[in-house]
TORKOL-4160 file (C-alpha; in steps of 0.2 Angstrom, whole numbers, padded with zeros to 4 digits, m for minus):
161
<pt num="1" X="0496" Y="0380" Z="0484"/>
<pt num="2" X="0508" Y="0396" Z="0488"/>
<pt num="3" X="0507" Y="0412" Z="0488"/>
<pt num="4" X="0512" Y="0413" Z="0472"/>
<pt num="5" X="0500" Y="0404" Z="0462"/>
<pt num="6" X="0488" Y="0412" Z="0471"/>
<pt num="7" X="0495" Y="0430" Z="0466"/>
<pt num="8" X="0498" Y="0423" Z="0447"/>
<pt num="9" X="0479" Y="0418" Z="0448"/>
<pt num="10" X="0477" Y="0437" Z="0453"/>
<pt num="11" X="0485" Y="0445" Z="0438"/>
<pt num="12" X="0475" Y="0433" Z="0426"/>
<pt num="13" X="0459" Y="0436" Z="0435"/>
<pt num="14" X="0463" Y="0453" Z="0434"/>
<pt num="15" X="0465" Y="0454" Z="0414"/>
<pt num="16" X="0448" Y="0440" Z="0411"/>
<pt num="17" X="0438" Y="0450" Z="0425"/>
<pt num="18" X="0444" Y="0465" Z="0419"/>
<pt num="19" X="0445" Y="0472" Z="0437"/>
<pt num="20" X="0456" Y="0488" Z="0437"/>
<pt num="21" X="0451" Y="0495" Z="0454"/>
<pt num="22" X="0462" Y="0492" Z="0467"/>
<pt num="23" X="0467" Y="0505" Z="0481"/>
<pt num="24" X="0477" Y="0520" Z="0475"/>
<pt num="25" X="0490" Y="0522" Z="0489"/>
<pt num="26" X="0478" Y="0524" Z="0503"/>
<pt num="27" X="0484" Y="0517" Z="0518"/>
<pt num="28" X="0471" Y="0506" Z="0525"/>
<pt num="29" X="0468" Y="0510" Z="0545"/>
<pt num="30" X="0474" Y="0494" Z="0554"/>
<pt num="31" X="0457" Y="0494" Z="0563"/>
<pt num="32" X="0448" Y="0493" Z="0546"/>
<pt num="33" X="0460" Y="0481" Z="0539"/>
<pt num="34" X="0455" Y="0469" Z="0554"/>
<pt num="35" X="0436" Y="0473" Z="0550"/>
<pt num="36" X="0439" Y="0468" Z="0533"/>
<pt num="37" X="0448" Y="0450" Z="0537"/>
<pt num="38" X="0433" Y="0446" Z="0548"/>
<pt num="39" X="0422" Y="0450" Z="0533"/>
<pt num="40" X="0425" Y="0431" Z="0527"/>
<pt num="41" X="0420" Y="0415" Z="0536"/>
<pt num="42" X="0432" Y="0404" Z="0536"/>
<pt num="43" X="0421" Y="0390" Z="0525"/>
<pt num="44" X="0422" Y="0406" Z="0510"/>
<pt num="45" X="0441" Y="0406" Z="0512"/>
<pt num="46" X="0443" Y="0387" Z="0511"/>
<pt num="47" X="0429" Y="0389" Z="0497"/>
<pt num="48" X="0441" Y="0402" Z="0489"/>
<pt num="49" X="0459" Y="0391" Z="0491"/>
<pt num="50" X="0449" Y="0374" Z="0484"/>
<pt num="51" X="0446" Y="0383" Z="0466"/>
<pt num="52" X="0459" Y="0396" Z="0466"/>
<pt num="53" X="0468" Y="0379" Z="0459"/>
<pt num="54" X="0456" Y="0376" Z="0447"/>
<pt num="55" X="0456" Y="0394" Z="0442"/>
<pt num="56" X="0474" Y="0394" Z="0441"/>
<pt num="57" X="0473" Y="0380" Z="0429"/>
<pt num="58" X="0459" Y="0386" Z="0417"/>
<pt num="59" X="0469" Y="0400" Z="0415"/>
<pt num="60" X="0486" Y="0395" Z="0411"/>
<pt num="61" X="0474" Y="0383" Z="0399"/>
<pt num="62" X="0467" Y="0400" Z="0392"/>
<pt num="63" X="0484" Y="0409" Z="0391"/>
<pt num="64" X="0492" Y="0393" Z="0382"/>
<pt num="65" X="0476" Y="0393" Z="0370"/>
<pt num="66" X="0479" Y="0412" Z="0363"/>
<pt num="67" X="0496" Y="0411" Z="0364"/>
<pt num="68" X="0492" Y="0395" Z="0352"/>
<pt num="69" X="0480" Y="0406" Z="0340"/>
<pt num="70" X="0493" Y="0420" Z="0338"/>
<pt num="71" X="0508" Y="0408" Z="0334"/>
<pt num="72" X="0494" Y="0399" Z="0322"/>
<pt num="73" X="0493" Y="0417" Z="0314"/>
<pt num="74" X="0511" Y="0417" Z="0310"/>
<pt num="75" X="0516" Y="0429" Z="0324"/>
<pt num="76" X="0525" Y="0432" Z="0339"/>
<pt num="77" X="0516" Y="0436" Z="0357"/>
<pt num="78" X="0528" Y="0452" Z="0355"/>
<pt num="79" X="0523" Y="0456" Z="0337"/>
<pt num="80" X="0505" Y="0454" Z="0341"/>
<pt num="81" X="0507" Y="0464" Z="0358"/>
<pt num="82" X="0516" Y="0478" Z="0346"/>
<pt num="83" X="0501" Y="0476" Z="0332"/>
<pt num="84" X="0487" Y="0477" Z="0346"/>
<pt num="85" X="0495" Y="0492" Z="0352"/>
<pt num="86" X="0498" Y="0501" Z="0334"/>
<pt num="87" X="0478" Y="0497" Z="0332"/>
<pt num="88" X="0474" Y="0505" Z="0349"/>
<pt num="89" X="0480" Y="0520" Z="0341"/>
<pt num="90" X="0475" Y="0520" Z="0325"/>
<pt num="91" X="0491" Y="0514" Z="0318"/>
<pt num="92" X="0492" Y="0498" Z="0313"/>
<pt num="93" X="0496" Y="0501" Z="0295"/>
<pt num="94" X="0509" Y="0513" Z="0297"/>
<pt num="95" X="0518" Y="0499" Z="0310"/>
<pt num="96" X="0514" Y="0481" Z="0300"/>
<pt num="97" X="0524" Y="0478" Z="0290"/>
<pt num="98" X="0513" Y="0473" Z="0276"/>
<pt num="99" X="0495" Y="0467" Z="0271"/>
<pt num="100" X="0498" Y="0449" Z="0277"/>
<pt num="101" X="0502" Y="0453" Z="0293"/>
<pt num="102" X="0490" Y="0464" Z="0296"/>
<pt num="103" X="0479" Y="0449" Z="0288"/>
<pt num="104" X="0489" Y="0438" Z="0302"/>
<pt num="105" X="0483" Y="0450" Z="0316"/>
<pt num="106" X="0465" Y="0453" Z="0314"/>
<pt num="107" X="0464" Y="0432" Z="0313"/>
<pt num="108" X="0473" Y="0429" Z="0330"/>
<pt num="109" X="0462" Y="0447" Z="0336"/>
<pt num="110" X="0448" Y="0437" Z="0331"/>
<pt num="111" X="0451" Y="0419" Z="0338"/>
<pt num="112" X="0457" Y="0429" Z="0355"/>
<pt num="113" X="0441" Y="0436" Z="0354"/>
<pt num="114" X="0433" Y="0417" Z="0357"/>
<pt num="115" X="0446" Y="0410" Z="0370"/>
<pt num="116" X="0444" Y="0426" Z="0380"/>
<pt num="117" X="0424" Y="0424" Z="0383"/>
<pt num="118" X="0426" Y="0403" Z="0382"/>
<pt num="119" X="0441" Y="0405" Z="0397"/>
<pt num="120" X="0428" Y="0417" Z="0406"/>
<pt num="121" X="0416" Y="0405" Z="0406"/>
<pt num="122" X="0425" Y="0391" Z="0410"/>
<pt num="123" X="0432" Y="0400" Z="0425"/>
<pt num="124" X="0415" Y="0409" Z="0431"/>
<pt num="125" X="0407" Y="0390" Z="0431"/>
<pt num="126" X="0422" Y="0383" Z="0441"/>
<pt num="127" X="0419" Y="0397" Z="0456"/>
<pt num="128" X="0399" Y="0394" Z="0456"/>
<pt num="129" X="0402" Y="0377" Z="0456"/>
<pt num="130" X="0415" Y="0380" Z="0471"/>
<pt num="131" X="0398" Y="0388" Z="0480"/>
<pt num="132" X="0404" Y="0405" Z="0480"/>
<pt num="133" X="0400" Y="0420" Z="0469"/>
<pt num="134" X="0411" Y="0428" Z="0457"/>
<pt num="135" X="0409" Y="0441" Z="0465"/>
<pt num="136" X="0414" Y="0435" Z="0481"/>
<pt num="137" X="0429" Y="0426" Z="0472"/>
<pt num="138" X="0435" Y="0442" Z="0465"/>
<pt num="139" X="0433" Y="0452" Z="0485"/>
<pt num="140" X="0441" Y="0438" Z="0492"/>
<pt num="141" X="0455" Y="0440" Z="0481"/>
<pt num="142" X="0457" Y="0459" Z="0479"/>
<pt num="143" X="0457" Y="0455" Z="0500"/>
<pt num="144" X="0473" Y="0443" Z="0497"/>
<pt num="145" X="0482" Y="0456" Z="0491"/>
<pt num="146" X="0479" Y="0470" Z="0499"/>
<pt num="147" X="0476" Y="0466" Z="0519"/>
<pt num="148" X="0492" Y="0456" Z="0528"/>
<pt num="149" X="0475" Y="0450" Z="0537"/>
<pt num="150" X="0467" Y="0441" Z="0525"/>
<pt num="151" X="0483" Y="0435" Z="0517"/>
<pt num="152" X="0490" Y="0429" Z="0535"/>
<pt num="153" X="0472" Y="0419" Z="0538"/>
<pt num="154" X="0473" Y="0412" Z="0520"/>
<pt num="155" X="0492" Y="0406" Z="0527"/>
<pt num="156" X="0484" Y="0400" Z="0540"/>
<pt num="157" X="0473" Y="0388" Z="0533"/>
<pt num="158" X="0484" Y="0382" Z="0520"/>
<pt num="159" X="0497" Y="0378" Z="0532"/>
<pt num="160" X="0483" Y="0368" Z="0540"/>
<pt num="161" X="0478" Y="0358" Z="0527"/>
């Protein structure tokens, strides 16, 4: 597992978790930094690296299955995405292009609206099942990204393995 797989299992377990707070340019103090690697034993980081696979996979699985509902509505990713926003602000019949695509849309909006809760599911049991918390799952992984500490132990023990 690299680096990158586990910073693509970031940006997907940022849009199912809906986690949107992350440091705002604040410069973490190298002494904190170091208090925060030591904030997770070894056993969770190995924990964390173990179903950040799994995770990876159940949501590339969740991706493929609304990508699959949207093309099944007759649209494109891009269309939808333009539709979703046009909706978001109250304009989606000034921007579809007629009543079947806004038909097309509120079909593909509604099976999104069982993948996203079925992936979450999915992915919540995976991590419990991996003996650590969501929650912890989710620190460990804002820690990844954040603090070169935590990344460089991460390193450390998948180089090890």
């Amino acid at each position: 597992m690299k680096k990158g797989t586990i910073a693509a299992a970031a940006l997907v377990a940022s849009m199912i978790f809906g986690q949107t707070a992350f440091a705002q340019g604040t410069a973490t103090p190298p002494a904190q930094e170091q208090q925060d690697a030591l904030k997770f034993s070894d056993a969770e980081l190995k924990k964390f690296i173990e179903v950040n696979g799994t995770v990876t996979e159940l949501q590339k699985e969740g991706r493929q299955a609304m990508v699959s509902a949207i093309k099944d509505a007759n649209l494109t990713v891009d269309r939808f995405n333009a539709l979703a926003k046009a909706h978001r602000q109250d304009q989606l019949k000034e921007v579809a292009e007629n009543k079947e695509e806004i038909d097309a849309f509120i079909a593909a909006a509604k099976s999104l609206a069982e993948v996203q809760p079925e992936t979450k599911k999915k992915i919540e049991s995976a991590i419990e099942e991996a003996d650590l918390t969501v929650e912890k799952y989710e620190s460990i992984m804002e820690a990844f990204q954040e603090d070169p500490a935590v990344e460089t132990r991460i390193k450390v023990l998948l180089s090890a393995k």
